[in-house]
ZAPA-861802 format. One record per atom (N, C-alpha, C): atom name; x, y, z; residue number from 1. Coordinates in Angstrom, 2 decimals, decimal comma. Example, Ala and Ser with C-alpha at 12.3 -4.5 7.8 and 13.67 -1.06 7.14 Angstrom:
% residues 2
<'N'; <13,19; -5,69; 7,80>; 1>
<'CA'; <12,30; -4,50; 7,80>; 1>
<'C'; <13,20; -3,30; 7,80>; 1>
<'N'; <12,85; -2,25; 7,08>; 2>
<'CA'; <13,67; -1,06; 7,14>; 2>
<'C'; <12,90; 0,03; 7,87>; 2>
//
This chain:
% residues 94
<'N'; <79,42; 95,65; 103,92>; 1>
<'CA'; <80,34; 95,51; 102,81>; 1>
<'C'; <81,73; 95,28; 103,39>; 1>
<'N'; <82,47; 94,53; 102,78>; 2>
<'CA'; <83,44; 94,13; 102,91>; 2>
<'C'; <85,09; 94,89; 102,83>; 2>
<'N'; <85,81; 94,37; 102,26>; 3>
<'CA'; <87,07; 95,38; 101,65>; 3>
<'C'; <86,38; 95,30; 99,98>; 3>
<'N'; <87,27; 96,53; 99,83>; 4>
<'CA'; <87,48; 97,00; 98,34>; 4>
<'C'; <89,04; 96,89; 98,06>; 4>
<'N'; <89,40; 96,12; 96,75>; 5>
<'CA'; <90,56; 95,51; 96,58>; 5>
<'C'; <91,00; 95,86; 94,75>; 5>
<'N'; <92,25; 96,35; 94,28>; 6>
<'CA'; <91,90; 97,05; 92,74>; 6>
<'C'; <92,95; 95,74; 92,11>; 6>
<'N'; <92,81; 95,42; 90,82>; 7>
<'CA'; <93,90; 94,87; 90,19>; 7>
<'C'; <93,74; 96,39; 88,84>; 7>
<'N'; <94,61; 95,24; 88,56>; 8>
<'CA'; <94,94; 96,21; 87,11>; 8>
<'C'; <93,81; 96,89; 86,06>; 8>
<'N'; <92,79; 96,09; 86,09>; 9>
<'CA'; <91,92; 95,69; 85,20>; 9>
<'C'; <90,57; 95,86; 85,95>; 9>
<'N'; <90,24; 96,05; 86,72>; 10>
<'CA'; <89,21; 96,13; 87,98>; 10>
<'C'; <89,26; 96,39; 88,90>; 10>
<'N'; <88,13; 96,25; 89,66>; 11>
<'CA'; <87,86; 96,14; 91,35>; 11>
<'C'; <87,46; 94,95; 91,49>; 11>
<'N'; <87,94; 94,51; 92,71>; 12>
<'CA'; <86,75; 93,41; 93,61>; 12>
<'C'; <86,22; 94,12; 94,75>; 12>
<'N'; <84,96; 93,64; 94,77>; 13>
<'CA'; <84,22; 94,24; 96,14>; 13>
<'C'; <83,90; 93,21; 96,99>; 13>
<'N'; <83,66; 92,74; 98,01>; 14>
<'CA'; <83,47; 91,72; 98,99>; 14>
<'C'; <81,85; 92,30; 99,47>; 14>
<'N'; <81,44; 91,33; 99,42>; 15>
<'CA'; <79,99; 91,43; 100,63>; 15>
<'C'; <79,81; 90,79; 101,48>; 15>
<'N'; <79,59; 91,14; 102,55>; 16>
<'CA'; <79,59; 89,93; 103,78>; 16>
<'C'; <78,22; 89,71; 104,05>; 16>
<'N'; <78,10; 88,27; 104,37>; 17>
<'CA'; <76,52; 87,95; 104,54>; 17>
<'C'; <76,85; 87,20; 105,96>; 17>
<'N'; <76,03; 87,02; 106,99>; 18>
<'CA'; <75,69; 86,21; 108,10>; 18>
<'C'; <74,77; 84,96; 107,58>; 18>
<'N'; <75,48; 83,88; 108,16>; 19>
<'CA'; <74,83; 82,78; 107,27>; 19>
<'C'; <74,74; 81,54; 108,80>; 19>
<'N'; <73,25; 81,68; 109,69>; 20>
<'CA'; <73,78; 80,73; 110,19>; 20>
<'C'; <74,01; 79,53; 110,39>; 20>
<'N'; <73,40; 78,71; 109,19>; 21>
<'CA'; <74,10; 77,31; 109,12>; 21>
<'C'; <75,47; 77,44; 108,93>; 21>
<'N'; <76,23; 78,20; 107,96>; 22>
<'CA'; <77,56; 77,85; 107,18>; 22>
<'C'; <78,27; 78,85; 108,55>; 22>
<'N'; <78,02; 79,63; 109,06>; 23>
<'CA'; <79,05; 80,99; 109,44>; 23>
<'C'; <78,67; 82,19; 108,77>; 23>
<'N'; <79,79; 82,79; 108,56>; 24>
<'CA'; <79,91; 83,71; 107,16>; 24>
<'C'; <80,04; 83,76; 106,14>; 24>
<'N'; <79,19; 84,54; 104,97>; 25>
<'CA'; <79,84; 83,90; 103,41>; 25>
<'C'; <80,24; 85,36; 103,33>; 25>
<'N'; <81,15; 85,07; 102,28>; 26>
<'CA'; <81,66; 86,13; 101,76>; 26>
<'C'; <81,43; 86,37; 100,28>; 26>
<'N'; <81,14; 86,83; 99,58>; 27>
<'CA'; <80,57; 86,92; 98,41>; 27>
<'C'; <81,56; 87,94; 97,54>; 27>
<'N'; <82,34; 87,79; 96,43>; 28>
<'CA'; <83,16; 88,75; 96,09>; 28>
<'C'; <82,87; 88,71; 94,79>; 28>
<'N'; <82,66; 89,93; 94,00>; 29>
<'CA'; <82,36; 90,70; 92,96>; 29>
<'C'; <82,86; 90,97; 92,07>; 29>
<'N'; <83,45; 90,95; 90,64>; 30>
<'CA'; <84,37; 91,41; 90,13>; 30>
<'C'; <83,79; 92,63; 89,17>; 30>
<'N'; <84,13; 93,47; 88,80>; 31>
<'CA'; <83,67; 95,04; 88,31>; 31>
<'C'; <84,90; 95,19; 87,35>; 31>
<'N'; <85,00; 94,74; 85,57>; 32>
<'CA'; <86,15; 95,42; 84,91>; 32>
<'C'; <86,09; 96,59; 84,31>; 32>
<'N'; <87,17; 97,21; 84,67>; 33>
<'CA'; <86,67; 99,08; 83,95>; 33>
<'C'; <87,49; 98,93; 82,59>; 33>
<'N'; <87,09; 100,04; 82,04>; 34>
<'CA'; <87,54; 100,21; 80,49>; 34>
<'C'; <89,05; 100,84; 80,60>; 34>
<'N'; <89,58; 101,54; 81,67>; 35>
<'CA'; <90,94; 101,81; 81,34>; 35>
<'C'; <91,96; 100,91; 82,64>; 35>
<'N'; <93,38; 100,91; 82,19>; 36>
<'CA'; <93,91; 100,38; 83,37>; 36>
<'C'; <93,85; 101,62; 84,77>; 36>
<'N'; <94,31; 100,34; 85,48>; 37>
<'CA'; <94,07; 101,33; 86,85>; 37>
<'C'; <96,11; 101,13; 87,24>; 37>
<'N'; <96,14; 102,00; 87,46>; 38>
<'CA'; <97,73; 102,40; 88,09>; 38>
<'C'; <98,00; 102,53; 89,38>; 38>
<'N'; <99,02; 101,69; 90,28>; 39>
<'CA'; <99,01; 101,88; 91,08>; 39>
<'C'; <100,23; 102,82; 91,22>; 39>
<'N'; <100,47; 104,03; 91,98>; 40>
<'CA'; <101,29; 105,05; 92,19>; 40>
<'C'; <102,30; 104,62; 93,70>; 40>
<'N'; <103,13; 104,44; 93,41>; 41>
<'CA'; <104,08; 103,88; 94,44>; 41>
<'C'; <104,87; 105,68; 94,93>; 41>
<'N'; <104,86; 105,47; 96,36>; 42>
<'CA'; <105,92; 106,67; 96,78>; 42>
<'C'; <107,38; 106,35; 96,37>; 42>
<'N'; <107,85; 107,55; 94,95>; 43>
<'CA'; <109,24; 107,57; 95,11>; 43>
<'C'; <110,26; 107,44; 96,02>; 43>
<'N'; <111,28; 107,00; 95,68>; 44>
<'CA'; <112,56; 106,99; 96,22>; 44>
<'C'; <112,83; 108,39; 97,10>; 44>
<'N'; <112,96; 109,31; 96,25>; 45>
<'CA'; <113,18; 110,37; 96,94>; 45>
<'C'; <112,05; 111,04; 97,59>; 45>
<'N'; <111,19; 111,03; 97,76>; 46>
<'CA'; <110,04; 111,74; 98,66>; 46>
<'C'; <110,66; 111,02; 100,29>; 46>
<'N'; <110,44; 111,78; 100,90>; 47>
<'CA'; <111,40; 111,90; 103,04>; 47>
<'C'; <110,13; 112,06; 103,72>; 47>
<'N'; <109,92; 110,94; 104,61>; 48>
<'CA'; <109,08; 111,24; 105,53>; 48>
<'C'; <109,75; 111,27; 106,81>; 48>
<'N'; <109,50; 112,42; 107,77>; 49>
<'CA'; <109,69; 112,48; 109,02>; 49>
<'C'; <108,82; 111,54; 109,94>; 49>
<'N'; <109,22; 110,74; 110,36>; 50>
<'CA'; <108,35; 109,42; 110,78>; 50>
<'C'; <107,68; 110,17; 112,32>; 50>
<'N'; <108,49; 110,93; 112,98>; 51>
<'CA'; <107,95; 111,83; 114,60>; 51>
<'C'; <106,91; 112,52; 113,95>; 51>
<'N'; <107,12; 113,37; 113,28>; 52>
<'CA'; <106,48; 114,45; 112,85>; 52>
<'C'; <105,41; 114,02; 111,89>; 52>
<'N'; <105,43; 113,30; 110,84>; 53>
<'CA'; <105,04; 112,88; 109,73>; 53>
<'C'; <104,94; 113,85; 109,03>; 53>
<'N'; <105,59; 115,11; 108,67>; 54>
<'CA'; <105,59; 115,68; 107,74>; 54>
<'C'; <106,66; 115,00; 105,94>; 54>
<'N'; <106,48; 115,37; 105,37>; 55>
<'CA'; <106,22; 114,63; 103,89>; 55>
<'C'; <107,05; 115,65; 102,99>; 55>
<'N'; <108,56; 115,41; 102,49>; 56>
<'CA'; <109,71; 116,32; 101,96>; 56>
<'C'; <109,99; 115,74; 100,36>; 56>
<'N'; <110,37; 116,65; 99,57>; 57>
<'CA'; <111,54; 116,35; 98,59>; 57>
<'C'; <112,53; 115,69; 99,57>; 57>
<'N'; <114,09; 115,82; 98,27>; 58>
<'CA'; <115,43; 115,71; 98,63>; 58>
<'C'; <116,16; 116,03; 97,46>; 58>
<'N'; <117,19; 116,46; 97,66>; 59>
<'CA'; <118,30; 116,65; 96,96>; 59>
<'C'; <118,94; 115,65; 96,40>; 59>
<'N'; <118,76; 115,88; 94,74>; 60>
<'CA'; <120,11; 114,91; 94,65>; 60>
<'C'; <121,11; 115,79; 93,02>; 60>
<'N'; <121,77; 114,74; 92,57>; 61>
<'CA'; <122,18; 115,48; 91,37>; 61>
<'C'; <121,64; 115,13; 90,22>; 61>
<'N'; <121,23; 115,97; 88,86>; 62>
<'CA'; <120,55; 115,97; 87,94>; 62>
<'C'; <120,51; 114,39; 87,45>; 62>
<'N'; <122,03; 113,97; 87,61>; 63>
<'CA'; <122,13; 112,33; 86,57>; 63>
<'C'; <121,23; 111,69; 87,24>; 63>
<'N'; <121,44; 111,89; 88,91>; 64>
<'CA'; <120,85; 110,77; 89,39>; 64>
<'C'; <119,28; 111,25; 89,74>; 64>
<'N'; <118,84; 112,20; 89,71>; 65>
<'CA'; <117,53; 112,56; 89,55>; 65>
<'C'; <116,73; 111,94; 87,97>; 65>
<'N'; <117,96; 112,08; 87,14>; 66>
<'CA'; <116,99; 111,72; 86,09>; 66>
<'C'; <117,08; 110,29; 86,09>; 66>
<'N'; <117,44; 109,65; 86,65>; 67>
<'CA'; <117,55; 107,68; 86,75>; 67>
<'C'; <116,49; 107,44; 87,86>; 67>
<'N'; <116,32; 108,52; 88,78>; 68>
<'CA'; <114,64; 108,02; 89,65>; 68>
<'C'; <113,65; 108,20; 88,74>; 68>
<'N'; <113,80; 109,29; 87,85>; 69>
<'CA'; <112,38; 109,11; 87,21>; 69>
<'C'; <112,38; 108,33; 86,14>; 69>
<'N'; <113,56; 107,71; 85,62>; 70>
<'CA'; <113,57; 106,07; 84,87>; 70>
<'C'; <112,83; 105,62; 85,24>; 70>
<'N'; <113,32; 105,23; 86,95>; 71>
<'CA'; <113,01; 103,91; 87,46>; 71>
<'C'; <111,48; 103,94; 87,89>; 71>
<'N'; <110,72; 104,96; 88,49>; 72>
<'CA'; <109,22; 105,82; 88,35>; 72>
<'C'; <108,53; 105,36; 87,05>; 72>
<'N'; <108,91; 106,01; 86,12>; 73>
<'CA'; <108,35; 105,58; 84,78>; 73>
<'C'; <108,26; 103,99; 84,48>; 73>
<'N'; <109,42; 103,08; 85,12>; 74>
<'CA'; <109,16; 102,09; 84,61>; 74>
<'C'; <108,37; 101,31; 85,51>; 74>
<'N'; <107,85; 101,75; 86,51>; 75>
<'CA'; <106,62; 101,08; 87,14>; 75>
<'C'; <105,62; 101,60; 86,93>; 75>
<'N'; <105,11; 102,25; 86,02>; 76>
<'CA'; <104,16; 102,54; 85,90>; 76>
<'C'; <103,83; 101,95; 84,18>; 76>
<'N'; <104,59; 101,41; 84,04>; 77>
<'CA'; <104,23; 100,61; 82,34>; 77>
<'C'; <103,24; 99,27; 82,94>; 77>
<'N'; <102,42; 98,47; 82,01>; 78>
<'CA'; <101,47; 97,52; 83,03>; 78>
<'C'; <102,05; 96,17; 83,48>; 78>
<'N'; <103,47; 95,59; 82,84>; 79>
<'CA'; <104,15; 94,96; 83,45>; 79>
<'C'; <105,02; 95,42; 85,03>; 79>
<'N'; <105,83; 96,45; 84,73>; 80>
<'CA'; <106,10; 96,92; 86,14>; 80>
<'C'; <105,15; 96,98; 86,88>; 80>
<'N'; <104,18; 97,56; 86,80>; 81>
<'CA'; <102,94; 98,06; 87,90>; 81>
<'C'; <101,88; 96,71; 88,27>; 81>
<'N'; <101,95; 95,82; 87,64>; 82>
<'CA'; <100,64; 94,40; 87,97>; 82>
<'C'; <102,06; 94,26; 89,16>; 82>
<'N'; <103,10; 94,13; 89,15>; 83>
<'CA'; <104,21; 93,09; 90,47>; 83>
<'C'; <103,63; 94,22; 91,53>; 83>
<'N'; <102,70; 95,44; 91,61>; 84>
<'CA'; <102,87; 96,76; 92,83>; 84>
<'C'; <101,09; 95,44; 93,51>; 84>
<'N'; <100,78; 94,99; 92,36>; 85>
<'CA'; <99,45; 94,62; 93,02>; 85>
<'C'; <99,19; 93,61; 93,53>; 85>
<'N'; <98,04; 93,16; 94,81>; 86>
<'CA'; <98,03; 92,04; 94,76>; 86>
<'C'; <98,11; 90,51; 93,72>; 86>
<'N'; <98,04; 89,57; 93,94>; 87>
<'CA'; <97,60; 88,39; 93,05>; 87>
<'C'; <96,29; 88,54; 93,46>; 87>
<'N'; <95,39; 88,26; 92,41>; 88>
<'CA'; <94,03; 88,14; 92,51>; 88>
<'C'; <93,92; 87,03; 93,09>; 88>
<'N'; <94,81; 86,09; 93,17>; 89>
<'CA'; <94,34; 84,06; 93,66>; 89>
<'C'; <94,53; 84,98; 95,83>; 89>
<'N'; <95,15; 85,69; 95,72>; 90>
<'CA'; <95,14; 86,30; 97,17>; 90>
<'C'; <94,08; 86,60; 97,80>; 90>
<'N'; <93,28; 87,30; 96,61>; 91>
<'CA'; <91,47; 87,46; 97,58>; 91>
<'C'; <90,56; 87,34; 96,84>; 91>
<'N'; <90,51; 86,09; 95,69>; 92>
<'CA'; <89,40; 85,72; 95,49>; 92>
<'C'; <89,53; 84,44; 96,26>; 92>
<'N'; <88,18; 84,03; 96,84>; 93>
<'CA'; <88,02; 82,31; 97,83>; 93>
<'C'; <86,77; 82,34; 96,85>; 93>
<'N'; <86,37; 80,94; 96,72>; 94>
<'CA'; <85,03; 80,57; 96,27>; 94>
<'C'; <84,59; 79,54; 97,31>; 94>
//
């Protein structure tokens, strides 16, 4: 099996076949589910220690705390959030 790849609206699954006249085929799947799928982007304010990789809050002030979680909320509506995903023309090949 191949990669597993999500849009908004589904999965694609890839299967790889050995083909030896052609090479490889790749065979890709489409699977639509009944609810959207969300992609969850790491906030602004979440701190990663890149040495360490430990994973922090941060401080800020209330105004501007409450304008990250504007800007949070508004990627997660299904216009903001389809621009977090691939283009499907990206990995479907026929």
């Amino acid at each position: 099996m191949g990669a597993q790849k999500f849009a908004p609206n589904g999965c694609f699954f890839e299967f790889i076949f050995p083909d030896p006249s052609e090479g490889t085929v790749v065979l890709t799947v489409f699977v639509p589910l009944e609810e959207r799928i969300v992609y969850l982007p790491v906030p602004q304010w979440v701190k990663q220690n890149i040495w360490q990789g430990d994973v922090s809050g941060s401080y800020h002030f209330e105004s501007h705390a409450a304008e990250l979680l504007k800007q949070l909320e508004a990627q997660l509506t299904p216009e903001g959030n389809a621009a977090l995903f691939q283009s499907e023309s990206d990995f479907v090949k026929w």
